[in-house]
SEMIVEX-969974 format. One line per 5 residues: their letters; for each residue x negated, y negated, z of C-alpha. Coordinates in pm, whole numbers, plus 50000, padded with zeros to 5 digits. Each point is the difference from the previous one (the first is absolute). Layout:
<pts>
A = X,Y,Z  ... $
</pts>
This chain:
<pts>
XXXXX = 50000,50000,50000  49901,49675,49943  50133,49656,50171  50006,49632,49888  50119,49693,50175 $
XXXXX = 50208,49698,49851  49884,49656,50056  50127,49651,49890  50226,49723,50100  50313,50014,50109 $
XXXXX = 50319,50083,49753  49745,50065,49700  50185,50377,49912  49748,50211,50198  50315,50238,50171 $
XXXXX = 50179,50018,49654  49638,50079,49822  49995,50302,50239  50341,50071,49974  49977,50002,49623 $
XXXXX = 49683,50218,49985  50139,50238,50299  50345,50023,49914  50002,49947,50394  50149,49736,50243 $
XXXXX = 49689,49847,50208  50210,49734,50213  50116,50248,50274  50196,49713,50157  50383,49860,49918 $
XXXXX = 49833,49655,50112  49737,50060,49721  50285,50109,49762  50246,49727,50058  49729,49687,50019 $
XXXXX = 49781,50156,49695  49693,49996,50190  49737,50250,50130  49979,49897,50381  49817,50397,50116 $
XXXXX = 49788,50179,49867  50185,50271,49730  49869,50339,49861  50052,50136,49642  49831,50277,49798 $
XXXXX = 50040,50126,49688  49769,50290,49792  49851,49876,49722  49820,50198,49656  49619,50040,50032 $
XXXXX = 50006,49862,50379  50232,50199,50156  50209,49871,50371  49967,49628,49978  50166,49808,50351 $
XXXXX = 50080,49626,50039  49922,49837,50269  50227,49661,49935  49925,49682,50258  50198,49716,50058 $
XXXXX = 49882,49685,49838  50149,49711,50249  49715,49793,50190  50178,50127,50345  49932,50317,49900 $
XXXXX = 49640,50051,49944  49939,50204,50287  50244,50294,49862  49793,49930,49671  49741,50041,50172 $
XXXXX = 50084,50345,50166  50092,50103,49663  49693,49944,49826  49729,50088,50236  49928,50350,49968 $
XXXXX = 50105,50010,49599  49730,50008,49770  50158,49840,49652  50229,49727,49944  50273,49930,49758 $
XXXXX = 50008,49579,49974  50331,49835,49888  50004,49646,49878  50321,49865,49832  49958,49860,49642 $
XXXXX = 50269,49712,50085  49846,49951,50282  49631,50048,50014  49698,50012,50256  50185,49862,50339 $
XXXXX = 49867,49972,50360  50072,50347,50096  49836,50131,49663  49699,49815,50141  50015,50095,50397 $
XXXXX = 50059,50393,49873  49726,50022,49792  49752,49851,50291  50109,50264,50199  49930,50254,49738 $
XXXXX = 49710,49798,49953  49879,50031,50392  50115,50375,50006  49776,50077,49698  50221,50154,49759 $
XXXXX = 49855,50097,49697  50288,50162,49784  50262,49856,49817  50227,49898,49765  50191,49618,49874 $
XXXXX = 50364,50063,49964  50181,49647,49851  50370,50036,50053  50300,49889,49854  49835,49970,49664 $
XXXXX = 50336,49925,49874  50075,49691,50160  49697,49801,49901  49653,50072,49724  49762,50164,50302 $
XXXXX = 49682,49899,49805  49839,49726,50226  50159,50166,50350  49768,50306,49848  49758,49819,49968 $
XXXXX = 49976,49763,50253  50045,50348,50237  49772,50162,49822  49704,49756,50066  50116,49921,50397 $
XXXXX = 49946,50434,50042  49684,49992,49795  49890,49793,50335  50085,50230,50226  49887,50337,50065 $
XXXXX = 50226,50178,49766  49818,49816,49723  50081,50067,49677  50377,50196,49952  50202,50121,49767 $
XXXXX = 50341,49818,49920  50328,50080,49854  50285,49778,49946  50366,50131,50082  50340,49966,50120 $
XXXXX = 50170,50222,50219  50367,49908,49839  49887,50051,49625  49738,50318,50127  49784,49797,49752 $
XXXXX = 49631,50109,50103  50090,50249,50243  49841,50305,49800  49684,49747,49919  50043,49941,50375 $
XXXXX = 49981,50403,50098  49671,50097,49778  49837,49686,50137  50093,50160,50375  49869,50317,49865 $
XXXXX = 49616,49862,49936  50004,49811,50283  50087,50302,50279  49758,50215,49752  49715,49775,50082 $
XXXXX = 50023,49992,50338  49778,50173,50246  50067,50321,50173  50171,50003,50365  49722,50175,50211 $
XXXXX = 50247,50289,50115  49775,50145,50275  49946,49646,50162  50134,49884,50344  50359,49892,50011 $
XXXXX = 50113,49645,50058  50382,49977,49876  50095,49671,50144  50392,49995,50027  50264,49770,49797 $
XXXXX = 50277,50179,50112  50121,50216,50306  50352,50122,50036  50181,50332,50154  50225,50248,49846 $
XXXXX = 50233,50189,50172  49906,50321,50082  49638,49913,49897  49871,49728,50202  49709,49731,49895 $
XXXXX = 49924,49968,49660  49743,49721,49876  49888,49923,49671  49688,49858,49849  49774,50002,49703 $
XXXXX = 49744,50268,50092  49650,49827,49828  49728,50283,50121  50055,50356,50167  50244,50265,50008 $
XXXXX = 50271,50047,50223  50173,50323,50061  50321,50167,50234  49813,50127,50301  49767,49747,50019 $
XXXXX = 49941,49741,50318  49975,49699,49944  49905,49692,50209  50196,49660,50045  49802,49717,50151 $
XXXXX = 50143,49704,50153  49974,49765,49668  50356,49818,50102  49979,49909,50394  50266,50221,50012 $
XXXXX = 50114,50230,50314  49780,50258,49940  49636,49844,49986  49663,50195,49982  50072,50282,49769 $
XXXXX = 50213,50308,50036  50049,50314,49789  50229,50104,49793  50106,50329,49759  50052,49975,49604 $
XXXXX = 50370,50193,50047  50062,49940,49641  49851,49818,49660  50185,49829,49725  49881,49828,49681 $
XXXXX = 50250,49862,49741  50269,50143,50180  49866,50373,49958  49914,50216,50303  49628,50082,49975 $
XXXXX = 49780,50202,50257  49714,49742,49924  49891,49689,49871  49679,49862,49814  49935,49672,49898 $
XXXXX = 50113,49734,49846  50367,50093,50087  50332,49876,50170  50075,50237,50294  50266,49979,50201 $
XXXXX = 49855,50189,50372  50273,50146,50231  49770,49992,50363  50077,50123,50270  49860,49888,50358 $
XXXXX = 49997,49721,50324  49920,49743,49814  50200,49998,49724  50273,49743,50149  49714,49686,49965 $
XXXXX = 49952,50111,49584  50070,49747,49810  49830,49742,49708  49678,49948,50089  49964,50302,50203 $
XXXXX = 49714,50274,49857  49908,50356,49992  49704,50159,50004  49780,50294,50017  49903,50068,50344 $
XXXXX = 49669,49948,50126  49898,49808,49657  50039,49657,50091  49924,49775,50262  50273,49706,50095 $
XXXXX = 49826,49662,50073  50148,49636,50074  49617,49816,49912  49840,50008,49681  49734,49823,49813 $
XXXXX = 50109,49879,49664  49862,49873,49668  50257,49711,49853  50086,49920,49641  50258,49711,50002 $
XXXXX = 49984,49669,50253  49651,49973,50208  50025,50127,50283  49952,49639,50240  50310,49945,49787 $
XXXXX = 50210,50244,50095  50245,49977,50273  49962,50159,50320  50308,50199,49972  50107,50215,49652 $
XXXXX = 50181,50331,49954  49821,50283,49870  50134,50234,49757  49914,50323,49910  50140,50282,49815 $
XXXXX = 50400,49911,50180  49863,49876,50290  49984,49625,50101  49816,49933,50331  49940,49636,50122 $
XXXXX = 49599,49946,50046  49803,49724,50146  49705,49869,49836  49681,49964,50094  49756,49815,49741 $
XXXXX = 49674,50155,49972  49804,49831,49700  50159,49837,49678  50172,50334,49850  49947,50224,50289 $
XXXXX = 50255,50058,50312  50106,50187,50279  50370,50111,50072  50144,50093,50330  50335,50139,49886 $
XXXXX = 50325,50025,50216  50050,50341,49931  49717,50235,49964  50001,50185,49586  49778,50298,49836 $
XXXXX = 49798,49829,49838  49632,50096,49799  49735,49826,49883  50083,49844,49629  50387,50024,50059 $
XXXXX = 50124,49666,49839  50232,49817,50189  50188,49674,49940  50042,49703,50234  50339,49792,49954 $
XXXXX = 50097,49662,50168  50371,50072,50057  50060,49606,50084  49854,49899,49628  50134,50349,49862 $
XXXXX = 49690,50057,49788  49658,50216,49992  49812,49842,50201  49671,50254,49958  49932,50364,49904 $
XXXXX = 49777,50171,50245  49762,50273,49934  49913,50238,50311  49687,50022,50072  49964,50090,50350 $
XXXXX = 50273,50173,50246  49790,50048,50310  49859,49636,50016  49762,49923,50301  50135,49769,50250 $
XXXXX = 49932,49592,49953  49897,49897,50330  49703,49785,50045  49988,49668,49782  49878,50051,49679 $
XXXXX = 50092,50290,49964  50290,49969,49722  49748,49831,49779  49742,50291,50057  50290,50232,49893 $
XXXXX = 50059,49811,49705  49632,50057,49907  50033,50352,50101  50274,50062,49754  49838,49806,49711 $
XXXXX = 49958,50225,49691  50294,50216,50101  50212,50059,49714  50228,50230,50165  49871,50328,49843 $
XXXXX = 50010,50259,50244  49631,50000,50127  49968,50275,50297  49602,49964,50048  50034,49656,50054 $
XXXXX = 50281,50064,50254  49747,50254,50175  49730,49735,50019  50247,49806,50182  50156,50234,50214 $
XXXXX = 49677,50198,50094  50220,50286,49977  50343,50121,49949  50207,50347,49963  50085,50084,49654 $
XXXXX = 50349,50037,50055  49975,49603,50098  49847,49920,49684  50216,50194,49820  50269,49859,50149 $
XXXXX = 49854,49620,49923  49987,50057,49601  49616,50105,50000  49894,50331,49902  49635,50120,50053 $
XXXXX = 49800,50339,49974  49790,49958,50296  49975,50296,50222  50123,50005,50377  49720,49957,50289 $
XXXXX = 50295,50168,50217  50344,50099,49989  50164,49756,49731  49724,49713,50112  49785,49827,49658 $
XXXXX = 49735,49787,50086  49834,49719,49768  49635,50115,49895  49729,49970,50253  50272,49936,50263 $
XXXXX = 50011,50292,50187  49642,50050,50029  49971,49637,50188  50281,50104,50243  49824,50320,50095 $
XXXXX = 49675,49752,50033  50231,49809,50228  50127,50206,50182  49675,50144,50093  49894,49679,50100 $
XXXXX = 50290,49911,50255  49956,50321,50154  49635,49950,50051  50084,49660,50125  50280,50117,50222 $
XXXXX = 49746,50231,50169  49731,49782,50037  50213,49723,50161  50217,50236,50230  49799,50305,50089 $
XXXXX = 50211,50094,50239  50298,50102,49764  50083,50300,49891  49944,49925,49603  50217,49716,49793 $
XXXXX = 50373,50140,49955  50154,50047,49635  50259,49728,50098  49724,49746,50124  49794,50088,49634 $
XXXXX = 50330,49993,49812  50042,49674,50103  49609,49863,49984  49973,50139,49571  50402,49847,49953 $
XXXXX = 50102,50327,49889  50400,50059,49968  49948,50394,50100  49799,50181,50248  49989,50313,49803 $
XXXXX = 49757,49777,49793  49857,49967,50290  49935,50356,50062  49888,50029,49617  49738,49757,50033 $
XXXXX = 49844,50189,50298  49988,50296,49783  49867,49837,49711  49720,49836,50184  49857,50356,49981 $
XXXXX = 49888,50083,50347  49903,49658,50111  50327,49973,50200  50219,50238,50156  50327,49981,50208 $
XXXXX = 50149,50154,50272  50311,49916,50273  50083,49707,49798  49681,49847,49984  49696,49957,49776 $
XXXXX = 49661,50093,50069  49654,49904,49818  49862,50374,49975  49637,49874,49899  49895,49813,50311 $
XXXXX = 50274,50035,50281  50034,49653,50222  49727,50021,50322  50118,49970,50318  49884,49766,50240 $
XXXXX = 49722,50160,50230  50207,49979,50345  50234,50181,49790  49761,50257,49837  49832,50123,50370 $
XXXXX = 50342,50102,50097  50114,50169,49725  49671,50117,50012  50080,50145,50357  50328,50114,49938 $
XXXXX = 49817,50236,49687  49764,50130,50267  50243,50135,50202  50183,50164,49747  49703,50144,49847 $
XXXXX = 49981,50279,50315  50415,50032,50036  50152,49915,49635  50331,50014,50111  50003,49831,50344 $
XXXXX = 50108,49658,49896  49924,49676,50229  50280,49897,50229  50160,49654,49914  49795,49879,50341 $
XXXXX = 49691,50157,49891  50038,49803,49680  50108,49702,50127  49690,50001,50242  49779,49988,49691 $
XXXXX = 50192,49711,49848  50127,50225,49711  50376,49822,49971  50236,50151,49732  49875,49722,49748 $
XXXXX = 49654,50073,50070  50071,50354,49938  50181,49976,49700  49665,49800,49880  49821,50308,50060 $
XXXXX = 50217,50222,49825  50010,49773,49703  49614,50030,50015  49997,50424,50013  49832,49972,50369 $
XXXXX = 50338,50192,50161  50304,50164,49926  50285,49821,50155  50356,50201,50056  50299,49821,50169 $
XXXXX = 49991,49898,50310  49669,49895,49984  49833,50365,49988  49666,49927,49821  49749,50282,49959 $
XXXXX = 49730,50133,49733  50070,49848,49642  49968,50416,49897  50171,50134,50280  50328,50041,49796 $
XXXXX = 49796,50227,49769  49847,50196,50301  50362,50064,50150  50119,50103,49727  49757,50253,49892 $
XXXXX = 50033,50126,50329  50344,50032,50017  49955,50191,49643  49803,50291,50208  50345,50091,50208 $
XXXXX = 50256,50254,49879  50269,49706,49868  50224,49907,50076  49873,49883,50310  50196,49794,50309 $
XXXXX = 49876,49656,50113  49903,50159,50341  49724,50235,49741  49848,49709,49872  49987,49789,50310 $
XXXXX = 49788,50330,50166  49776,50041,49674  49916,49612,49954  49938,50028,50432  50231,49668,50044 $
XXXXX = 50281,49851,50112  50388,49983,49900  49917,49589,49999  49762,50040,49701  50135,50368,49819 $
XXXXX = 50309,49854,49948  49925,49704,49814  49686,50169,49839  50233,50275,49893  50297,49764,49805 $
XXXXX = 49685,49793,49851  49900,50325,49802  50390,50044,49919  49968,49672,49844  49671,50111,49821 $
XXXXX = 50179,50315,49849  49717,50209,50223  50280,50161,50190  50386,50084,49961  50218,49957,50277 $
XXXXX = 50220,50315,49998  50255,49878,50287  49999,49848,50321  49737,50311,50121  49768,50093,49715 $
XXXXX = 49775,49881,49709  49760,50165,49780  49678,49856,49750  50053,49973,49683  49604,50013,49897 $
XXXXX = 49729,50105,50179  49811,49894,49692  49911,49644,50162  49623,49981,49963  49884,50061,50369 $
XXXXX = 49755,50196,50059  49997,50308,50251  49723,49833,50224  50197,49715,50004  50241,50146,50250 $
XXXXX = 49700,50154,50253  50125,49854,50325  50345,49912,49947  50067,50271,50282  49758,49859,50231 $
</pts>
């Protein structure tokens, strides 16, 4: 299928042009009927030879009504242009094609009308050179009447070359069918309608709505495809360019309306700030308040000038937009164009320092709009791909981690930073137990700690982590020397009973508090258990290879006689190599080892009886 808009002023035979190429009625309306004039937007189609389904999208032509123009021609990629011959090129002729103009429409085709009421020769031409300005350049024209049907069949085969030329609909592309019309039928429920410009849409699917009309709804909900229509014809899917009418099903289908959108989920990101290129008024000249439109939506926006053609827009109701999507700027009090915009950014930084705008317009010098995703990584530092995807930028950079891209050289400086701050962190608080992933998270400006976690890894030994926190591996952080003796002390003793931990006064009587002997962990001088049971950094190995030696499973009472200690330590000694998958707790009674294999040696356990 194919689709072309009508454009033109007011009462210059675009409805009866359809209606005489369609054989169908495209004012819907009595209203329309009985006053002659197109006041919504109407929908015609008709198949024609050599280009097969052909649909009309017909917009009113009144100044008041450029807004329903407007979210009639948005998404449709030709145009049929009426101008009457006894009438000629009039204000709305001129305010349509700008917006054609600003939407960069490429395709399509001069119709003069009412050829029999006046000679059409200078309204052709003077038409024809006003388009040649504009970006439909150079188009084909036919002169007709729809009350003779003079022209019509010179008319049709001029349709026919223009739909053949145009490009193909990417079918497998994201879906963004922005809604001109949502109604419910009994026994069915919501039904919208829209021109679908990219994707495929089929029954089954889900489908996103995001909050494009400040309606009750807001942030985005789902909804199911219950069932697909196109010229009237049930169809089990979609492609583009088509009309579809979509029966949907789900919460937020009471907010649908014009202006609303769907999507594909997870494909798009919603955003109320963007950075935008301008083609039209400068941008100091623009006032602070426009409306937006895009696709059927209109969304009021406040602007912020940048540099001469460059600005940012805070809009009032956040829209899925991408980098390069075109959208047009209107001054609803003066009722014309005031600029066409150009996205170029839809995750701007924040403006806060002076100066800044003016360093952003700098920033976004040379921009043209074209989706650019290594520039967007230099930026960003790093983003997921989904993100980007999401954004209009496509790149085939390979993860670091998970869905994570990085801009060259990037990731390499982040591991070199994050060795740094945890060599700093250690030499300025040697005390601590190691820097934790949140504190390093934080300190590199990362939006993840699993990158966190990936960087340790990557750094290839120089770092490791454990209980949260990161440790330099190379050169662990010195303890003071008041602090050394009595660790030094409390390793003495436990060298002749390995399992007879300190008491909490013992420990306390050496100046070891619980900070000072998490320092001494963190620096592999002691193993520390809850409660603040600290013995030999190995002795978790030497327990367990001696529990290994019993006939398993064995009772807590067994191990507390073969490590010669106390219920005070065993216990938590005995859940710590739980944790360490060393030993199984069976029930409340028994465990057993699930290795002996844990590189101890035999010797190693002379004395343990002692």
């Amino acid at each position: 299928m194919h689709v072309i808009a009508t454009a033109g002023h007011v009462d210059h035979g675009k409805s009866a042009l359809v209606r005489a190429l369609t054989g169908m009625e495209p004012d819907r309306w009595p209203e329309e009927r009985r006053r002659g004039m197109t006041i919504d937007l109407g929908f015609v189609w008709t198949s024609m030879t050599g280009a097969g389904d052909v649909a009309f999208v017909d917009v009113p032509g009144h100044e008041r009504l450029v807004t329903t123009m407007l979210a009639g021609v948005g998404p449709v990629p030709a145009v049929l242009f009426v101008v009457a011959a006894d009438q000629g090129w009039q204000p709305q002729s001129e305010e349509h094609l700008a917006v054609l103009d600003a939407l960069r429409v490429r395709h399509g085709v001069l119709a003069v009308t009412r050829c029999d009421l006046a000679d059409p020769v200078d309204v052709r031409e003077q038409a024809l050179t006003r388009i040649a300005r504009s970006s439909l350049g150079r188009v084909e024209s036919v002169e007709v009447s729809s009350v003779t049907r003079h022209g019509l069949a010179e008319l049709r085969a001029a349709l026919v070359r223009l739909v053949n030329r145009l490009p193909e609909a990417d079918r497998a592309a994201d879906v963004r069918l922005w809604v001109d019309r949502a109604f419910t039928v009994r026994g069915h429920g919501t039904v919208v309608t829209g021109t679908l410009s990219a994707g495929t849409i089929a029954v089954g699917d889900r489908l996103h709505t995001a909050g494009t009309t400040g309606g009750p709804s807001g942030g985005d909900a789902a909804l199911r495809v219950r069932g697909l229509e196109s010229l009237k014809r049930p169809r089990t899917s979609v492609s583009a360019t088509a009309r579809v009418a979509v029966n949907v099903h789900g919460p937020a289908t009471a907010s649908l309306r014009r202006g609303s959108v769907l999507l594909t989920p997870g494909r798009w990101l919603t955003t109320d700030v963007v950075d935008v290129r301008l083609r039209g008024d400068a941008a100091p000249e623009l006032p602070r308040g426009l409306t937006l439109h895009l696709g059927s939506a209109a969304v009021p926006v406040s602007v912020r000038p940048l540099g001469v053609d460059s600005a940012r827009l805070s809009l009032a109701v956040p829209l899925p937009l991408r980098v390069n999507d075109v959208v047009l700027l209107r001054d609803p009090g003066r009722r014309h164009i005031a600029a066409a915009a150009t996205v170029l950014d839809v995750r701007p930084p924040r403006l806060i320092r002076r100066g800044d705008a003016a360093r952003r317009a700098r920033e976004l010098d040379g921009r043209t709009g074209a989706p650019d995703a290594a520039t967007e990584l230099r930026r960003l530092g790093m983003a997921r791909r989904g993100d980007l995807v999401a954004m209009g930028l496509r790149t085939h950079a390979q993860p670091v981690v998970d869905d994570w891209i990085c801009a060259p050289g990037h990731w390499t400086r982040l591991q070199q930073r994050l060795v740094e701050v945890v060599e700093r962190h250690a030499r300025e608080h040697p005390t601590e137990p190691g820097l934790t992933i949140e504190a390093a998270r934080r300190l590199l400006e990362l939006p993840d700690r699993g990158l966190v976690h990936a960087l340790v890894q990557a750094t290839n030994g120089r770092l490791g982590h454990r209980d949260g926190r990161i440790y330099g591996s190379v050169s662990q952080p010195a303890l003071p020397p008041a602090v050394r003796t009595a660790v030094q002390e409390v390793r003495a003793r436990l060298a002749a009973r390995p399992f007879h931990a300190p008491e909490a006064a013992e420990l306390e009587a050496l100046g070891l508090t619980p900070k000072l002997l998490a320092a001494a962990a963190a620096a592999g001088e002691l193993l520390r258990l809850p409660d603040d049971i600290v013995l030999l950094p190995d002795a978790d190995r030497q327990a367990v290879a001696a529990l290994a030696r019993l006939d398993q499973p064995f009772t807590t009472s067994t191990a507390r006689i073969t490590l010669n200690t106390t219920r005070r330590v065993v216990i938590p000694l005995l859940e710590h190599l739980d944790r360490r998958g060393w030993t199984i707790r069976l029930d409340s009674r028994l465990r057993r080892c699930t290795s002996a294999e844990i590189g101890v040696d035999e010797g190693e356990l002379d004395g343990l009886q002692r």
